[in-house]
Steps between C-alpha positions, in 0.01 A plus 500: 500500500833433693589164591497487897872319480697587215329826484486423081186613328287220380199449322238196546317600183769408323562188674139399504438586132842288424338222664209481376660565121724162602168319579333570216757469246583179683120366489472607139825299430388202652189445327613656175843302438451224704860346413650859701307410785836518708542873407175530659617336850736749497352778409232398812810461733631864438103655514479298823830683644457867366141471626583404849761806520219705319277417781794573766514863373168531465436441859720786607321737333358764654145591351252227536315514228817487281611232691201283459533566107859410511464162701224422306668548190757310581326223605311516180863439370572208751186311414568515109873387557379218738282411217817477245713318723205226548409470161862498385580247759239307362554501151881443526555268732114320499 
């Protein structure tokens, strides 16, 4: 897939499955080492970016059915970071 601007190749897999690993390593953080809970606020912020521009390619892509996959992968992503960063938020600063 070519990027409609740049014309760069990109990939929302990728981008999706990095989000959703930043989400789950940053749940797993926050309720395993609760004194780290900041690393997992962070690690929710950067899911919470790279799945937005996951979704953002995804849109652009051509075959539905891929697309659908891809936006609903990274979303999967988005919700598990939003999860991190809420917890984290919590647990630091609550």
């Amino acid at each position: 897939m070519k990027d409609d601007y740049n014309q760069v190749p990109r990939n929302p897999v990728v981008y999706g499955m990095l989000s959703l690993f930043c989400g789950v390593i940053g749940t797993a953080v926050v309720f395993m080492m609760e004194s780290m809970a900041i690393a997992s606020v962070g690690l929710g912020a950067v899911g919470m970016l790279v799945g937005g521009f996951s979704i953002s390619i995804a849109s652009h892509f051509p075959n539905s059915k891929d697309k659908a996959s891809y936006m609903g992968l990274a979303a999967a992503g988005i919700m598990a970071s939003v999860i991190a960063f809420m917890f984290g938020i919590v647990n630091a600063f609550g």
